[in-house]
TIVO-2410 file (N, C-alpha, C; in nm, 3 decimals):
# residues 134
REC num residu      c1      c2      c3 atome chaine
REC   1      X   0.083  -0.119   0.000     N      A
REC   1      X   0.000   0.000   0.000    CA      A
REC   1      X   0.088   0.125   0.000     C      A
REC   2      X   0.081   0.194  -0.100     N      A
REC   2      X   0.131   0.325  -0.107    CA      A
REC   2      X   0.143   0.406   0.085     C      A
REC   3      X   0.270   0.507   0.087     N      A
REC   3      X   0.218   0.566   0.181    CA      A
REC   3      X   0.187   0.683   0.119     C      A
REC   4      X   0.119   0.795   0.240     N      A
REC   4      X   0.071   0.904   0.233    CA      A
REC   4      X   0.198   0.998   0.233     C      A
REC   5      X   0.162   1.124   0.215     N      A
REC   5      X   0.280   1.241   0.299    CA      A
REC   5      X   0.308   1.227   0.473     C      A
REC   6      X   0.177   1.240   0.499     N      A
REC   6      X   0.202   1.242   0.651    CA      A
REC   6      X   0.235   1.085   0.727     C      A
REC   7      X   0.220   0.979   0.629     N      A
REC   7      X   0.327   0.918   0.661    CA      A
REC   7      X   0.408   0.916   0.693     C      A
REC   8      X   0.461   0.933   0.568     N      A
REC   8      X   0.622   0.954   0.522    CA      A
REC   8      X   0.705   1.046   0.611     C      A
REC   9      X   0.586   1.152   0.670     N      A
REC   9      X   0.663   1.293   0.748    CA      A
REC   9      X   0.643   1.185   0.945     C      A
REC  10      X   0.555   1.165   0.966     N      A
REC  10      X   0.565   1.052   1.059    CA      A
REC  10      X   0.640   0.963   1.118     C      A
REC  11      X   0.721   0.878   0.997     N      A
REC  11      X   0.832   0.772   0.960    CA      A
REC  11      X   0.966   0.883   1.025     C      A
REC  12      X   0.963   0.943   0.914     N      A
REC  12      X   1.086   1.071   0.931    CA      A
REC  12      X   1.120   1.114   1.090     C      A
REC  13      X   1.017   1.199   1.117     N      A
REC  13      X   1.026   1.207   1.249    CA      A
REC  13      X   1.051   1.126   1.352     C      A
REC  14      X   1.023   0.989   1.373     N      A
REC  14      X   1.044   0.876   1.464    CA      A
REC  14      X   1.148   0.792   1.433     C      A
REC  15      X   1.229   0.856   1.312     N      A
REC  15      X   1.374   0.821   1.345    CA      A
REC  15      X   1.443   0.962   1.362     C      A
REC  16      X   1.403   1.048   1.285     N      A
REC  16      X   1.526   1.172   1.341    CA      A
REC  16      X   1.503   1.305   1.446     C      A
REC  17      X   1.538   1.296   1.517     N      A
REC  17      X   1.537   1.406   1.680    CA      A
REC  17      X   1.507   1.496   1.606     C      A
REC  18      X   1.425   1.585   1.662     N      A
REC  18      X   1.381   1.699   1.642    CA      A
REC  18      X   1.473   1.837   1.775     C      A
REC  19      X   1.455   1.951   1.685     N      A
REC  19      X   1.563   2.046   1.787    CA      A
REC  19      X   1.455   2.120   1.830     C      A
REC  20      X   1.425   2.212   1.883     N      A
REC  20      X   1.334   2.354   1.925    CA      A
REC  20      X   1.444   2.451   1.871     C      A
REC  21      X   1.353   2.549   1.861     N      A
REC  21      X   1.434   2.706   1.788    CA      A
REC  21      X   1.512   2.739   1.873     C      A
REC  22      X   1.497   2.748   1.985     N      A
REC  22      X   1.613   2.791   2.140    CA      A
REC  22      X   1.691   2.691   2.131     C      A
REC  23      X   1.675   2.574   2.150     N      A
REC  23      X   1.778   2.461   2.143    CA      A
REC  23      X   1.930   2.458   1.998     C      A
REC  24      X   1.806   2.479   1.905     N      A
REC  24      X   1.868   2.492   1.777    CA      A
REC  24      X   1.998   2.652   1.756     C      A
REC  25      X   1.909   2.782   1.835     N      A
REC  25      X   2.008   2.889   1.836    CA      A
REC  25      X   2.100   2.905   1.947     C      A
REC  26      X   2.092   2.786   2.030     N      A
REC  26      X   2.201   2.758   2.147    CA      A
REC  26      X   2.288   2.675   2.064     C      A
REC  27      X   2.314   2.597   2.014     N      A
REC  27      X   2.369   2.491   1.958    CA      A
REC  27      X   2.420   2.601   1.867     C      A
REC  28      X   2.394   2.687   1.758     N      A
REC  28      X   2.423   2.746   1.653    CA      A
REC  28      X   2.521   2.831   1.720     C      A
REC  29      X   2.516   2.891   1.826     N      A
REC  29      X   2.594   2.991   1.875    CA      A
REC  29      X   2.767   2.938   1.939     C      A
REC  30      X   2.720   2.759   1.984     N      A
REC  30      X   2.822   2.734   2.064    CA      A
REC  30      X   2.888   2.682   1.944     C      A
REC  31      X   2.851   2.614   1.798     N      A
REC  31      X   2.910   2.558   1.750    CA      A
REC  31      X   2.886   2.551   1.551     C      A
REC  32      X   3.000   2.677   1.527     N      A
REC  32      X   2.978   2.723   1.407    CA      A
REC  32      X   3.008   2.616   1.302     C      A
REC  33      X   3.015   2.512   1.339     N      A
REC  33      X   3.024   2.408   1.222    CA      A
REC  33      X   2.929   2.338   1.149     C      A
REC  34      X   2.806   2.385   1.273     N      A
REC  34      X   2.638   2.277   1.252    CA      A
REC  34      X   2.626   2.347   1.106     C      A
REC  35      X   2.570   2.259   0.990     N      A
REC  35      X   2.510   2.307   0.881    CA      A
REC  35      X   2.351   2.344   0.907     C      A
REC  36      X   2.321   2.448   0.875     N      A
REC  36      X   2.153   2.470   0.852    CA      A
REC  36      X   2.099   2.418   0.713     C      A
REC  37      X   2.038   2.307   0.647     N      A
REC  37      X   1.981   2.317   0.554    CA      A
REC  37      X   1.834   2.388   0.538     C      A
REC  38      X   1.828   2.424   0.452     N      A
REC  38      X   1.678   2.486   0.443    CA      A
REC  38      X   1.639   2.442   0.295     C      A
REC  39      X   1.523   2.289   0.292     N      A
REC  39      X   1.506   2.231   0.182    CA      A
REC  39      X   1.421   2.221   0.079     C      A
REC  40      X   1.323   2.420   0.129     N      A
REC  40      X   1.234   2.451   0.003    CA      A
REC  40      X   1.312   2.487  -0.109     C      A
REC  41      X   1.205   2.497  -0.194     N      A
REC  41      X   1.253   2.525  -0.299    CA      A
REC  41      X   1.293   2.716  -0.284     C      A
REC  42      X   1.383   2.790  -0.359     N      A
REC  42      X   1.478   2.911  -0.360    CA      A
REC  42      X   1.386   3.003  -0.370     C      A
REC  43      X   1.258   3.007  -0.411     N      A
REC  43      X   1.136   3.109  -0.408    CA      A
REC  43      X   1.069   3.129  -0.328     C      A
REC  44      X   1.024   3.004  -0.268     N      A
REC  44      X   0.975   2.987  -0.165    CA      A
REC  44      X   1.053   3.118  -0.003     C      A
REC  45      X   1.184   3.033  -0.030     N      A
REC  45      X   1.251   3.098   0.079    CA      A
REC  45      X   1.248   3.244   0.075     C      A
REC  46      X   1.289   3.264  -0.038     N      A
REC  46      X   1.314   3.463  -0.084    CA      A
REC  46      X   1.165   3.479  -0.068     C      A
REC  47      X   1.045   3.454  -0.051     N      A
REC  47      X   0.976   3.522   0.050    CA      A
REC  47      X   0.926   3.551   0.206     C      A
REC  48      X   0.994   3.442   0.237     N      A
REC  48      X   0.973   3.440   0.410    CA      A
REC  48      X   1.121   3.424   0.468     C      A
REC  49      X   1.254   3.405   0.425     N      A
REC  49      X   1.344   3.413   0.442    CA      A
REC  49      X   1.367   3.293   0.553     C      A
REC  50      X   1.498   3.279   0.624     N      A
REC  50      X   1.502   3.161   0.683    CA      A
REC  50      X   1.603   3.173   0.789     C      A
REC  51      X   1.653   3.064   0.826     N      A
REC  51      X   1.712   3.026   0.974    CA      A
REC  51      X   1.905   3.145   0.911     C      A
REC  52      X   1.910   3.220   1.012     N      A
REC  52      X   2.074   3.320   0.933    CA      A
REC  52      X   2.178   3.201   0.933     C      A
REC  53      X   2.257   3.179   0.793     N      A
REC  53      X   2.335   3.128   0.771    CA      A
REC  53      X   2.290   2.982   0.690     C      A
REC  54      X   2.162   2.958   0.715     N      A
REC  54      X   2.122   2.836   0.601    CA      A
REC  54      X   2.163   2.843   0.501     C      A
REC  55      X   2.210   2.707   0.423     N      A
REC  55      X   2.229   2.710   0.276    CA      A
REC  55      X   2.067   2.628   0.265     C      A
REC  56      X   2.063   2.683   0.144     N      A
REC  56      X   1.921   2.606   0.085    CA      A
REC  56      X   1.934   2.545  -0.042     C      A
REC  57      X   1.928   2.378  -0.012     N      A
REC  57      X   1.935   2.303  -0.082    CA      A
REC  57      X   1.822   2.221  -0.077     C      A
REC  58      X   1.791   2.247  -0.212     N      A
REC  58      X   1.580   2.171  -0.222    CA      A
REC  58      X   1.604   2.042  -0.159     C      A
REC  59      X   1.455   1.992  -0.153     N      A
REC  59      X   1.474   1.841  -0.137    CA      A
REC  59      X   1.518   1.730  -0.218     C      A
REC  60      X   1.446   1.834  -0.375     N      A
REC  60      X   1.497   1.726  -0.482    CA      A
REC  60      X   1.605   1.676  -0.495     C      A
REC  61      X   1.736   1.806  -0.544     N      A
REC  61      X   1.844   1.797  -0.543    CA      A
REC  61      X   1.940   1.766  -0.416     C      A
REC  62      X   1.865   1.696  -0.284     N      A
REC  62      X   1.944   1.660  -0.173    CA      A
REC  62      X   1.946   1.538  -0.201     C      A
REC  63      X   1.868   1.465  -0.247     N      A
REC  63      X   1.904   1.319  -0.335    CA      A
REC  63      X   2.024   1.320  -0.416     C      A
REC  64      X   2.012   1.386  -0.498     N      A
REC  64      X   2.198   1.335  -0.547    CA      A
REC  64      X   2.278   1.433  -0.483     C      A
REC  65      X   2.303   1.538  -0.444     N      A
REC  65      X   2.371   1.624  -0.371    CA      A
REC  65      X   2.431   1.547  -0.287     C      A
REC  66      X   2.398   1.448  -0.202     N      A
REC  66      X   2.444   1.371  -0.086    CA      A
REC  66      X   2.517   1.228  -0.164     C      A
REC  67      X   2.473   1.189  -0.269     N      A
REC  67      X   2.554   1.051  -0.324    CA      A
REC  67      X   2.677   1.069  -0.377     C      A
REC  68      X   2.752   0.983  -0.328     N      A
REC  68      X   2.918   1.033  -0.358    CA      A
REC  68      X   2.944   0.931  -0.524     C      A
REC  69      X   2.853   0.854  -0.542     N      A
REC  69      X   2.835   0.736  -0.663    CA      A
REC  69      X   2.793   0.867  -0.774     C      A
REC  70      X   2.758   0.964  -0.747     N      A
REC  70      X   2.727   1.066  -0.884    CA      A
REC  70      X   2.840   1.115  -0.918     C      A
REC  71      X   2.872   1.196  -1.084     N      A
REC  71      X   2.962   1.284  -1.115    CA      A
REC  71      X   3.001   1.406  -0.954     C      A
REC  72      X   3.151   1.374  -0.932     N      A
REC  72      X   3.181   1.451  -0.815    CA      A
REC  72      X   3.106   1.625  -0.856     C      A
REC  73      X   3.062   1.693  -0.963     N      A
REC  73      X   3.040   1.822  -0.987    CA      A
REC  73      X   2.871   1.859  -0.949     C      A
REC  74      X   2.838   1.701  -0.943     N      A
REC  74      X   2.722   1.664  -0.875    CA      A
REC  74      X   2.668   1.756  -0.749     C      A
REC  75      X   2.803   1.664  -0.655     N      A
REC  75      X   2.747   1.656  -0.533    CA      A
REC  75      X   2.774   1.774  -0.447     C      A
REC  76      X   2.749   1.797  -0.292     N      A
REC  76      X   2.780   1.947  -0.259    CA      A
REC  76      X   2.851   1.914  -0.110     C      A
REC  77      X   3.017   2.016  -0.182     N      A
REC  77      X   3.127   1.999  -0.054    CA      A
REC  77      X   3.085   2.026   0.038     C      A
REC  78      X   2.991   2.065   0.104     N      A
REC  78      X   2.939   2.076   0.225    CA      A
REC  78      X   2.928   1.954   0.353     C      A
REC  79      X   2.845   1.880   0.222     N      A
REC  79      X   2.798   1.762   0.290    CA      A
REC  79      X   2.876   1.626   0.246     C      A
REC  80      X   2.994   1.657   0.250     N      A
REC  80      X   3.126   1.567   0.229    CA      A
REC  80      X   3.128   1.478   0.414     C      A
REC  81      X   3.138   1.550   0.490     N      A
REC  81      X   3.146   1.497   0.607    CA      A
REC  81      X   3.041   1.451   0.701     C      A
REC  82      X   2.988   1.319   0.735     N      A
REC  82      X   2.810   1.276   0.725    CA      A
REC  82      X   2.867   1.241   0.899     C      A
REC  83      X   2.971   1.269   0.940     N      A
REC  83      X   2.933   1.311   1.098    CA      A
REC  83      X   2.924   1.457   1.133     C      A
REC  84      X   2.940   1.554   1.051     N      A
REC  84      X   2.907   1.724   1.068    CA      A
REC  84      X   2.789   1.725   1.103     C      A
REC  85      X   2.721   1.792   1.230     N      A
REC  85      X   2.621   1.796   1.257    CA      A
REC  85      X   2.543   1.918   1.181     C      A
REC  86      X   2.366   1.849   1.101     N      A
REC  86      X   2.308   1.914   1.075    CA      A
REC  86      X   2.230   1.923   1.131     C      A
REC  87      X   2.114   2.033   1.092     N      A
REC  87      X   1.966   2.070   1.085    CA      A
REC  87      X   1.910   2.137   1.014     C      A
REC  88      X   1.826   2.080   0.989     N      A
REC  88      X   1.757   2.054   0.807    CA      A
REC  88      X   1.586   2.125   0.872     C      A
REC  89      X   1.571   2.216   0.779     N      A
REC  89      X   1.380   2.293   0.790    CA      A
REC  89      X   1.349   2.296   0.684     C      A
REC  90      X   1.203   2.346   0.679     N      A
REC  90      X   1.155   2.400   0.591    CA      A
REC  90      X   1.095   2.516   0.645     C      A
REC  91      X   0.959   2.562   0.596     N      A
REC  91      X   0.863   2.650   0.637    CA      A
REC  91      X   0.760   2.629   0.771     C      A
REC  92      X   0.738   2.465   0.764     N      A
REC  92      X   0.645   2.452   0.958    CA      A
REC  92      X   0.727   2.321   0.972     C      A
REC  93      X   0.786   2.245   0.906     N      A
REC  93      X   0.849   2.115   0.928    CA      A
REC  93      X   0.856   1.962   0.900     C      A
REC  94      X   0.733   1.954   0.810     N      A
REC  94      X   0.727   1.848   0.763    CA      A
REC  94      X   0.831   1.827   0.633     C      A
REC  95      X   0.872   1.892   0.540     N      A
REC  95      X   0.994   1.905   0.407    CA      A
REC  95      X   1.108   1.867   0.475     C      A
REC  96      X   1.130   1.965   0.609     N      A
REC  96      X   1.241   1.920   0.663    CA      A
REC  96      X   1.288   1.812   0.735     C      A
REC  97      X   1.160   1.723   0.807     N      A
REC  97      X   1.182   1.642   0.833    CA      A
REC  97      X   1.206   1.532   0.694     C      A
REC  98      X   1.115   1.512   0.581     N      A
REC  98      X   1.160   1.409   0.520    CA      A
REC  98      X   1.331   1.438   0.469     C      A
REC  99      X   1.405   1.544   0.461     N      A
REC  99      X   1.525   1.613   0.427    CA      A
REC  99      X   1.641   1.536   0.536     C      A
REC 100      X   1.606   1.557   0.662     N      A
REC 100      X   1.648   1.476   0.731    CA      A
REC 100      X   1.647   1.360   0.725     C      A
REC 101      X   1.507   1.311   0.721     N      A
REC 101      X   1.555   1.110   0.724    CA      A
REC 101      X   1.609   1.100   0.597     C      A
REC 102      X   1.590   1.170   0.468     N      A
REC 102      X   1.690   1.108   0.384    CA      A
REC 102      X   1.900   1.110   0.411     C      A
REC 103      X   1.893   1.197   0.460     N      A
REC 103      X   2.044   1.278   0.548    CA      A
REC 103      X   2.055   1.117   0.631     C      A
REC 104      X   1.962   1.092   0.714     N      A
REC 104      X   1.976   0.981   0.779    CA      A
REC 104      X   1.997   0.860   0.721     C      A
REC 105      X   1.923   0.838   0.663     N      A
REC 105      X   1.951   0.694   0.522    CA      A
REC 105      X   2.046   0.741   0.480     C      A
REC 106      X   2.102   0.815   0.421     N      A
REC 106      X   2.222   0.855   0.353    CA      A
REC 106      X   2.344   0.791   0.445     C      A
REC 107      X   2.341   0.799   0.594     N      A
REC 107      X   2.500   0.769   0.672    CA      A
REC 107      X   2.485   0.859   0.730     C      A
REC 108      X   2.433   0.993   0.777     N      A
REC 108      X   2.468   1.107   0.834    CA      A
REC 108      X   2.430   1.048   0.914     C      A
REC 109      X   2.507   1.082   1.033     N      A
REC 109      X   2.469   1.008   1.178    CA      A
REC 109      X   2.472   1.147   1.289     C      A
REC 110      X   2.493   1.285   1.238     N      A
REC 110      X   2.450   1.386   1.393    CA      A
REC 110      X   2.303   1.452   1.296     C      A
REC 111      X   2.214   1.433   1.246     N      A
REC 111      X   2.107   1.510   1.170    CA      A
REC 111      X   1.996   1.529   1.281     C      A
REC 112      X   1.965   1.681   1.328     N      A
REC 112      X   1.811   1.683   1.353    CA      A
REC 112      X   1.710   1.789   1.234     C      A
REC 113      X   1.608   1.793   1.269     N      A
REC 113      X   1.496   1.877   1.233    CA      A
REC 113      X   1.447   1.967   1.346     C      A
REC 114      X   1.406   2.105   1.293     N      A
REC 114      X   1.383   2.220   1.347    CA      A
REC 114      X   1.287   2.175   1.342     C      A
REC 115      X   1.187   2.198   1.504     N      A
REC 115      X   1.099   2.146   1.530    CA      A
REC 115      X   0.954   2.290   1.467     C      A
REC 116      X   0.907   2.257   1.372     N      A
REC 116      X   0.805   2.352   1.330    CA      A
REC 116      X   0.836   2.448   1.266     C      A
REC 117      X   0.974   2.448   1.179     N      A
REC 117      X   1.035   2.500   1.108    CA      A
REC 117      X   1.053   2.676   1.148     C      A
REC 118      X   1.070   2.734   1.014     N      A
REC 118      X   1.112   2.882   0.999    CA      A
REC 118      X   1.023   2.921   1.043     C      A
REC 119      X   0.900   2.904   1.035     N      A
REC 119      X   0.792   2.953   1.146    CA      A
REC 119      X   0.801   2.970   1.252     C      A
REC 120      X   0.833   2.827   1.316     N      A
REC 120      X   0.878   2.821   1.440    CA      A
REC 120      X   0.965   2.939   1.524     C      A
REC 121      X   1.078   2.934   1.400     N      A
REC 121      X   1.194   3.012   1.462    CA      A
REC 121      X   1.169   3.131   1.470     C      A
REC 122      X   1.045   3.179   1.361     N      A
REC 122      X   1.071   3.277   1.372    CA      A
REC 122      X   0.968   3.373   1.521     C      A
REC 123      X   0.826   3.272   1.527     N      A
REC 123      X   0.773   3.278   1.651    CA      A
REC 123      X   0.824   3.293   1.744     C      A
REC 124      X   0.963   3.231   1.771     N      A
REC 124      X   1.017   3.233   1.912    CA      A
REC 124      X   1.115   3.351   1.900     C      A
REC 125      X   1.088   3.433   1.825     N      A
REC 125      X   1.178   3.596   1.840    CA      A
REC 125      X   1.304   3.601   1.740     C      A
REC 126      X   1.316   3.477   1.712     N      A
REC 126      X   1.457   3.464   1.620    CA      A
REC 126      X   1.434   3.541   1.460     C      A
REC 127      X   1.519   3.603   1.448     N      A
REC 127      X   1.592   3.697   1.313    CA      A
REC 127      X   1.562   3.575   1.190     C      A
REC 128      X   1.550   3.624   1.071     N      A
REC 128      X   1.594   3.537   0.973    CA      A
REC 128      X   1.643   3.639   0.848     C      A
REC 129      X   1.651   3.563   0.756     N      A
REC 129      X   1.789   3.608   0.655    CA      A
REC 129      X   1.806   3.528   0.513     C      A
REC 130      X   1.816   3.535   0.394     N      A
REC 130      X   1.848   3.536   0.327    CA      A
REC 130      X   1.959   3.365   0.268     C      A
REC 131      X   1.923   3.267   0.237     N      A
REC 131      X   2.015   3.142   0.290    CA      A
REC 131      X   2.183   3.195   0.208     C      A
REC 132      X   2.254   3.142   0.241     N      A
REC 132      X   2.389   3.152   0.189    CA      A
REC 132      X   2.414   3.034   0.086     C      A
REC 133      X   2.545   3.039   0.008     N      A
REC 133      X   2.569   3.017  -0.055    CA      A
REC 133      X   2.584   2.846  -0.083     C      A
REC 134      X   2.530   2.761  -0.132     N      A
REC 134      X   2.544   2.627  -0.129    CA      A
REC 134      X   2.610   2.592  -0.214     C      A
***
């Protein structure tokens, strides 16, 4: 039987930890190495903007972006190192969670999800910005 989305976003979640926006801008502050993904699509973002310092890399292209078996011009030096701790959003959190469990299937072994995404973050008083360069 086929699954649904909220499956799939279900599945996701009950393997990969979820952060809170305070948790997530404590962690960001102590340790400038965490990657932010942000895995809407680039239009999306340039209107509600996102977590400061995210690169935004869709969901689509995080499928081969992460396989090291593609043309190396493929994939993205970022995510060369699959113990670098990420955290992967979207807009309320379901994109980002499936972004994550794929990060997770992939080998990445420190990945969470922003719990309720750029929304989230941005509810809880936090700044957002423009993603950087991927």
């Amino acid at each position: 039987m086929a699954k649904t989305f909220g499956q799939m976003v279900a599945e996701a979640l009950a393997q990969v930890p979820t952060v809170s926006p305070a948790d997530a801008q404590k962690r960001l502050e102590q340790d400038p190495n965490i990657l932010v993904i942000d895995v809407r699509d680039a239009a999306d973002i340039a209107m509600t903007g996102t977590v400061p310092g995210a690169v935004n890399i869709s969901l689509g292209s995080l499928t081969y972006k992460v396989d090291n078996e593609v043309p190396e011009d493929w994939r993205e030096p970022l995510l060369q190192d699959r113990s670098r701790p990420i955290i992967t959003t979207c807009i309320l959190g379901p994109l980002g969670a499936l972004g994550g469990k794929l990060l997770h299937d992939r080998g990445f072994t420190n990945v969470s999800v922003l719990e309720g995404g750029v929304q989230a973050w941005q509810d809880a008083g936090f700044p957002t910005g423009q993603p950087g360069a991927a």
